[in-house]
N, C-alpha and C positions, 0 to 999 in steps of 0.2 A: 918375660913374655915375648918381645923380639926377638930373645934367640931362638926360642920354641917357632916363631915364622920363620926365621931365617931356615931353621932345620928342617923344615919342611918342605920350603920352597925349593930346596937342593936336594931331598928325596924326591919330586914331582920331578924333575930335570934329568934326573941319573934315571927314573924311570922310562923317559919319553926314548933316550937314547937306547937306552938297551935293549926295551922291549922288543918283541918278535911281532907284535902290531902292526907297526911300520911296514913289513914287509907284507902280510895281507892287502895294506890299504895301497900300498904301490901299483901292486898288478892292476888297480881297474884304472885305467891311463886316461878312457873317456872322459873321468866325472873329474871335478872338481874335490879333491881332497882336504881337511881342513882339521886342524887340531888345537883346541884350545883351553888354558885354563878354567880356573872357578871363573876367573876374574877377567875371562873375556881376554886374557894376554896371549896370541897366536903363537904357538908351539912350530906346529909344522904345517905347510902347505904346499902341495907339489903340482901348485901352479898361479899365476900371476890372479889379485885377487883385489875385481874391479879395475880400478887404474893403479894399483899398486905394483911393482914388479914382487915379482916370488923371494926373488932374493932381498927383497928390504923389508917386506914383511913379516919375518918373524921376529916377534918380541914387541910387535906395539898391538895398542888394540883394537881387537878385532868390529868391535862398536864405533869406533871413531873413523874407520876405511870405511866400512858399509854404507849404502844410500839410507835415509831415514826411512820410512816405509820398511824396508824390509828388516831393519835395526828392528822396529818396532817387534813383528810378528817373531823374528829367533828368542829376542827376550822374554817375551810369554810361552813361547813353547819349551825354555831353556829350567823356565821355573815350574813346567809342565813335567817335565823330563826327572824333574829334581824332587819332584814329589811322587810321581809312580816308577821313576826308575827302570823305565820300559822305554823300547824305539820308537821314535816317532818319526809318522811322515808326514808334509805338507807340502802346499803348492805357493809363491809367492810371486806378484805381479810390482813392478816396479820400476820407474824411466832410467834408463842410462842410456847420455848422449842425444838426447830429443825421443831415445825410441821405449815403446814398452815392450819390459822385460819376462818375459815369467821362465820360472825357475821350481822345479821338486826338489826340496830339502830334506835331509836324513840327520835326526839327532842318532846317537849313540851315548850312552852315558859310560865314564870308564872308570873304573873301582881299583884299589890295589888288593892286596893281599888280605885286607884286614876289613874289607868289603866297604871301603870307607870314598864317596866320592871326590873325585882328585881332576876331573877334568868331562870333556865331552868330544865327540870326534863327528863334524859333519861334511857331507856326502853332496856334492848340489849338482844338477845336469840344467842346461840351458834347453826349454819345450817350447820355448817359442813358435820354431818352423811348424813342429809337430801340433801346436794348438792350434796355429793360422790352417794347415792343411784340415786338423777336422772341420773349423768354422766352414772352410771351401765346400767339404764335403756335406756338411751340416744343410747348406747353402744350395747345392747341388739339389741333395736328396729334396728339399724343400721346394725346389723348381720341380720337378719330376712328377711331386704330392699333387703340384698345382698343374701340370700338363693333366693326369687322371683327372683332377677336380674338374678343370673347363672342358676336357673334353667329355666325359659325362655329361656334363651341365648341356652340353650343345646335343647329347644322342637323339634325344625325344622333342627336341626344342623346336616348337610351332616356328613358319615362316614369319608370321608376323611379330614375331617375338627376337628375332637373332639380329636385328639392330642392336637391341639393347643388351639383349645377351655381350655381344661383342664390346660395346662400351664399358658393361659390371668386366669383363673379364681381364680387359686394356685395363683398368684401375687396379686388380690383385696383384696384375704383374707390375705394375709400376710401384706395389708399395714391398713384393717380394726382393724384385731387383733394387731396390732404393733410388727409382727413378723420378726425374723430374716429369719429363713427359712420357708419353707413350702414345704412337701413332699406328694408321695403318693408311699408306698412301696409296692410291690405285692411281695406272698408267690410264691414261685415256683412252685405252683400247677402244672404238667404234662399234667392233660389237659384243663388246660386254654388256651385258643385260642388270648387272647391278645398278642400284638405282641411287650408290652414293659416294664421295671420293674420302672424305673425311671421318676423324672419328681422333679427337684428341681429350687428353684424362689430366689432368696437371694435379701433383700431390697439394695438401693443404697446406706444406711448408711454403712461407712466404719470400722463401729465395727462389732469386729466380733465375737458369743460369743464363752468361750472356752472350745471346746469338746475335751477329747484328741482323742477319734477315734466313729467318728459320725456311721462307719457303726457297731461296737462292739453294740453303741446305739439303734439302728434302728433293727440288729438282735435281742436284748434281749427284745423288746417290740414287735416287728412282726414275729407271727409262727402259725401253725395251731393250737397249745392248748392253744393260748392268751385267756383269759377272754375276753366277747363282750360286756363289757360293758365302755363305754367313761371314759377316766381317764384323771385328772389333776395331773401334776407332780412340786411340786414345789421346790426350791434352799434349804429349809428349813425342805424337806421331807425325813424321816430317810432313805427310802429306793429310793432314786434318784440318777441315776448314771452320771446325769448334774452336773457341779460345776456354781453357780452362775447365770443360764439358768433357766426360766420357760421352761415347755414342754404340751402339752395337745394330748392326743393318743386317735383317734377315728377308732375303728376295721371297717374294711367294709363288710360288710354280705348282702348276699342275697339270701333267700329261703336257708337259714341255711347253708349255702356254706359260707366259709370264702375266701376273696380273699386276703386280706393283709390289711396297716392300712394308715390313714390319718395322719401326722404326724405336729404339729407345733410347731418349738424352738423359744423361746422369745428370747431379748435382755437383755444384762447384767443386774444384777438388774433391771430388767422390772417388778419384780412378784406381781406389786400393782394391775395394769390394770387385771390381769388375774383371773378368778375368774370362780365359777360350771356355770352364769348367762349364757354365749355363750355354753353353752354344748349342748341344744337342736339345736340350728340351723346351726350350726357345723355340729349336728350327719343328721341335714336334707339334709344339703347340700353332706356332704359326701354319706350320699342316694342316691342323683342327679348322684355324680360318680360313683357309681358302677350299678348305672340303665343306666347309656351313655355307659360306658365298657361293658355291657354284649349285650346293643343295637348294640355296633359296633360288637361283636364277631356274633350276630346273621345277622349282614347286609352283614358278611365277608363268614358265611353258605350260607345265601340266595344267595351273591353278586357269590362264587360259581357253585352254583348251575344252577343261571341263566344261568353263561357260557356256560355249557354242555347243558343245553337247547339252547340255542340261537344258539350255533355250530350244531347242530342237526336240528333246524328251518332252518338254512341258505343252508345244505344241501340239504333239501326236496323244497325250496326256488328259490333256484339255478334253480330247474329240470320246477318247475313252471315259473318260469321267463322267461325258453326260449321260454317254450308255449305260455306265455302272449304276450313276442316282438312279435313272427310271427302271434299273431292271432292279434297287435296292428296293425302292418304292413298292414293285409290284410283290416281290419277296415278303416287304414287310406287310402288305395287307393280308397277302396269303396265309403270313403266321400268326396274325391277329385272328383272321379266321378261323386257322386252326386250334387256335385256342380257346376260344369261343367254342368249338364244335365239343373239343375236350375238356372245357369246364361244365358243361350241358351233359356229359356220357358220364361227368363222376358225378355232378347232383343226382341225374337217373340212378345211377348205380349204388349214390348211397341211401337214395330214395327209397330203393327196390330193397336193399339191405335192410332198412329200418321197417318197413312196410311187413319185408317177411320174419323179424323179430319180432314186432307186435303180434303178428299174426300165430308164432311159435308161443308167446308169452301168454296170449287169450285160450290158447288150445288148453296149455298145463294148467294154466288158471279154470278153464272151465273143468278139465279133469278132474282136477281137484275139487269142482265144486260138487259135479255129479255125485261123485266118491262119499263127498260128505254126506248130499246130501239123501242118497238112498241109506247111507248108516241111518241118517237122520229119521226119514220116515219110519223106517222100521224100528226104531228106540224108540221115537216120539208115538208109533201103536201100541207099544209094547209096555214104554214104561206110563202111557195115561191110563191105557187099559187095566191093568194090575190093578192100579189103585182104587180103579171107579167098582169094577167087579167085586174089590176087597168090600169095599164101601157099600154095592148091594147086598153081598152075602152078610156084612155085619147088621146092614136095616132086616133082612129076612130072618136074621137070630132075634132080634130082638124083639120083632113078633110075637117072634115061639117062646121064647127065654123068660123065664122067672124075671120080675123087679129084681131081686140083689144081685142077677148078674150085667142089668141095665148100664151100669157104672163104665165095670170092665168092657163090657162091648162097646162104650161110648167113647175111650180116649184108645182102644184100637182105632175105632175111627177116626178120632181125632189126627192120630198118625199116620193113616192112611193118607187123608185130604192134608196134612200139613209136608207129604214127603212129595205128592202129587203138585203141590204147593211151588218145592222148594225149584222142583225141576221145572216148571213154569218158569221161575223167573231165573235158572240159568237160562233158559232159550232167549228171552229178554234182553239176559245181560247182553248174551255172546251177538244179539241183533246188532242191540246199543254198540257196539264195538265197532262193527264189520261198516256200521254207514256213517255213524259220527267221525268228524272231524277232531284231534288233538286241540286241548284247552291248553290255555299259560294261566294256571292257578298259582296262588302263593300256597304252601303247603306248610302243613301243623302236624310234625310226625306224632306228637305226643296224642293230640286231640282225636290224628286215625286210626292210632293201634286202640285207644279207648271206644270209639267208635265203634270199631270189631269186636272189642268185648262186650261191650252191649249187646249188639246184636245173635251172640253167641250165647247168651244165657237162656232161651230159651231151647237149647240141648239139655236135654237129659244128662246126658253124658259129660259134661262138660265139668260139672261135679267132683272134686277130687285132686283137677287138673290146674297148676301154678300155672300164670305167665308172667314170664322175665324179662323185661324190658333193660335195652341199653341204648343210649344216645350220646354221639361225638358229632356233633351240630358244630360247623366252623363258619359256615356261611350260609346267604338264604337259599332256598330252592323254591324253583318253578318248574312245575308239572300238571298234569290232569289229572285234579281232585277225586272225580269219581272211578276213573278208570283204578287209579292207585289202590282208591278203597276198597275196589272189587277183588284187587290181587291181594289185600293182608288178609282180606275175609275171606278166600277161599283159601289161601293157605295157610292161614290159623286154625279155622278149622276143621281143615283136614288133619292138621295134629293133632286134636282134638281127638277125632273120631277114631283113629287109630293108636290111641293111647295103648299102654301096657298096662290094664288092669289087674296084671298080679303084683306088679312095683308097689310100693310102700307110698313113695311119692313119685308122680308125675308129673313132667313137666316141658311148657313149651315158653324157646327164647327168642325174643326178637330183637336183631343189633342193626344200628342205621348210622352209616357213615358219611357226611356232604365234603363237598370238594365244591370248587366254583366249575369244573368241568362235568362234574356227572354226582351221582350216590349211590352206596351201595345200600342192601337189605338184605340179613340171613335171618332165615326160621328156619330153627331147628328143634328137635323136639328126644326125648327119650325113650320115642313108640315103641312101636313093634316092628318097626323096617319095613323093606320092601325088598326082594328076593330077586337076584341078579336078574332070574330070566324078562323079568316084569319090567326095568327099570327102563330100559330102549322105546317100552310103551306106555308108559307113566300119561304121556302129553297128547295120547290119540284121542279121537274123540268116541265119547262114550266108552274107553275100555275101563274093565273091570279086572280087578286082578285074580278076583274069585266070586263063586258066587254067594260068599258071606259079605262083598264088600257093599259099604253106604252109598248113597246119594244114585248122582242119576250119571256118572262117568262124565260130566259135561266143564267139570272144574277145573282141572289142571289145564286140560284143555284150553277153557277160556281162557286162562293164565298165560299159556305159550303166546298165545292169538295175540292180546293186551298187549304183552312185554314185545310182543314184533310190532306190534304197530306204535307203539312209545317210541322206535327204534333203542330199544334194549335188546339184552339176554338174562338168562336162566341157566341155571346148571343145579343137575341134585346129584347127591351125595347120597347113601345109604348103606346098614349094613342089618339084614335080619336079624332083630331080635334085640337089636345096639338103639336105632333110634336112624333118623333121616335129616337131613341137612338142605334147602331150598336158597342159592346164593345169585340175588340180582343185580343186576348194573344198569342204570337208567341216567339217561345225560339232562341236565341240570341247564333248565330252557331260560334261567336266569339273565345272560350272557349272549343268548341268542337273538 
């Protein structure tokens, strides 16, 4: 087993020498080059490594020169290396000499022939400068962020507001720059219109640095014969009256007017961070304040100004004002009037509106009654006459007439006075209608449609003729008993009387639907129909459709009249020779 190390450790050695490696890693002459075993034993380096010289570095190892810290992070990365066998890069931070260090490191891992790992090769450059210039720049750009920030912050920024404006903004910059305090001293100028000298911001850090007399300080750098030009003041600076304090003095000048200075003390040995890099945007920002201070001195002119204007407007203001009330006064009665004139022209006018509605509505209303009622007299001569004449001519037969025809001439008569009869008391009904008032009856469909048949049996004709009752009763109904009765009985019937006496069977149906809003009713029957041209006049009063038809023309009639003044409707249906359909809808005064 040892010789097998031995013999290996003398192939790793005969390798380092010969290879052509060596000469690649040579040319980069910048970087730190570095070659070493599994075992951490330094091969080659071509250059002195930490405090070791180059030339006694090779062959000890390379863990035991190295600082701990950085010891640490190659040995994780070395066993990082050893497992994916790929380059790596990293960055390491670490003291030599009192200072921190940082460093970008390069693994390489190196193989022989037989792809077998034998060793690593790394790469290291010193970034020190290069990290501290980006922090600067970092730093820089950061100051810059906050020049835009306060000065935004101050664009819109009310006068009475940029005190404190100016105090929040002395604090960002004292915790931007890592300052202890942060001033803004004004020279005593006489006639500066600012209204204050002071404005100090001190970090929460409980250091505090040591001035023996801050305002000795503050006098020898702020006066009217200061130099204008921004100064850095450092711990190390022959002429610096800080002990151990950065300081950086930026004059504030505006249109060659000096007003006094910006003032910022660092923290005890602080003087690394401080540096000429924040001088420009310092001197910008401090710009910012003394363009807000001379804004406010001019809003305090204006603000002035305005007063004695505005006390001058209010007097001349005044005298207008009362003129304005008393001419508001007479204005407002005016249109109080005129309102009144024009609330008065639209009652007239809809006075006059309604007035001449009525008056249009009693016209058609009387037309219509005229209309009727000359049909009226003339049917009411026409059809009593018939019958009473029928009725003398049957008494003057029966004079003359044998007894065996007494009979027959007696129930002609009968039918005479009972048709004279019937038309009586449609006129009756259709009175009854036209002057009574709507009832809230409880209604008994069953008990009305029987009702009707009672009274229908003394037709002749009625004889032969089924009625077919159907009832879907859900809820109670309230209506006007008698009026109802009048409407099943004359439309019963009328089917009735217009039967189809050559059908086998005949028949009339009655279907009654409730609802808590309304009911409906259909009769319909298997007559003998009614003929297109008739059907438009079915509901006129007194028409007839021929002159074979029954009764005295005053039924359907009534029918329309009823079902309008129930506020209902009506609709028929018919088809000659098929049978006729009568379908009503009457609202259900239940609920009402």
């Amino acid at each position: 087993m040892e010789h097998f190390l031995e013999n290996s450790r003398k192939r790793d050695e005969l390798y380092f020498r010969n290879s052509d490696f060596w000469k690649a890693l040579l040319n980069i002459a910048s970087e730190q080059v570095l070659v070493i075993d599994k075992t951490g034993r330094i091969v080659f380096t071509n250059k002195n490594i930490f405090e070791t010289p180059k030339s006694e570095a090779t062959g000890k190892d390379f863990f035991s020169i190295a600082p701990g810290t950085y010891t640490l992070i190659v040995r994780e990365k070395l066993k990082e290396v050893e497992k994916t066998k790929a380059i790596t890069s990293f960055e390491t931070l670490f003291k030599s000499s009192g200072e921190l260090i940082c460093h970008e490191t390069t693994v390489k891992p190196l193989f022989d022939e037989e792809n077998v790992l034998f060793g690593y090769a790394l790469t290291s450059v010193d970034i020190t400068e290069f990290k501290n210039a980006k922090k600067r720049y970092e730093h820089k750009m950061n100051l810059e962020k906050l020049f835009l920030n306060i000065s935004s912050k101050f664009i819109n920024l009310p006068a009475d507001e940029i005190d404190k404006g100016i105090e929040e903004s002395l604090e960002l910059i004292a915790r931007f720059t890592n300052s202890e305090h942060a001033f803004i001293k004004l020279s005593g100028t006489p006639d500066s219109a600012i209204d204050f000298e002071w404005h100090s911001i001190a970090s929460t850090n409980n250091r505090t640095c040591n001035i023996s007399n801050v305002s000795v300080f503050l006098s020898s750098v702020v006066s009217e014969n200061h130099d204008a030009t921004p100064r850095l003041i450092l711990p190390d600076d022959s002429n610096a009256t800080l002990k151990d304090c950065p300081a950086f003095i930026c004059p504030l000048i505006l249109e060659k007017k000096y007003y006094g200075a910006l003032v910022l003390i660092g923290k005890i040995n602080a003087s690394k961070g401080w540096s000429e890099d924040f001088a420009k945007p310092i001197v910008l920002i401090a710009n910012v304040f003394i363009n807000t201070l001379e804004r406010k001195k001019n809003v305090l002119h204006e603000k002035k100004r305005k007063d004695e204007l505005k006390r001058t407007i209010e007097n001349r203001t005044a005298k207008i004002e009362f003129q304005k009330e008393t001419l508001l006064k007479q204005a407002k009665e005016l249109k109080e009037a005129e309102g009144k004139i024009r609330k008065a022209y639209q009652e007239l006018k809809e006075a006059n509106f309604q007035l001449e509605k009525k008056v249009a509505d009693r016209t058609s209303s009387l037309e219509k009654t005229n209309q009727e009622l000359d049909r009226f007299v003339y049917s009411v001569s026409h059809d009593i006459k018939a019958p009473l004449a029928s009725v003398l001519g049957l008494v003057n037969l029966i004079r003359l007439s044998p007894e065996e025809d007494l009979e027959r001439h007696l129930q002609l008569m009968e039918r005479s006075i009972n048709k004279l009869n019937g038309f009586v008391q449609d006129i009756l009904e259709y009175s009854r209608n036209s002057r009574l008032t709507i009832k809230k009856d409880p209604i008994n469909f069953q008990q009305q449609v029987e009702s009707a048949r009672e009274d229908l049996k003394h037709m002749h004709m009625a004889e032969g003729v089924e009625l077919i009752t159907r009832y879907d009763i859900e809820t109670p109904v309230m209506s006007d008993e008698n009026r109802l009765q009048s409407v099943l009985k004359n439309l019963i019937s009328n089917a009735v009387k217009y039967h189809n006496p050559d059908l086998e069977k005949s028949w009339v149906m009655v279907e009654i639907l409730t609802s808590k809003k309304d009911f409906h009713i259909k009769v319909s029957d298997n007559g003998m129909g009614i003929s297109k041209e008739s059907i438009p006049h079915v509901f006129d009063m007194f028409y007839r459709a021929s002159e074979k038809s029954y009764g005295s023309g005053l039924g359907l009639y009534i029918v329309k009249e009823t079902i309008q003044k129930m506020r209902g409707s009506i609709h028929v249906s018919s088809k000659e020779g098929v049978g006729t359909t009568f379908e009503l809808t009457l609202p259900n005064l239940a609920n009402s």
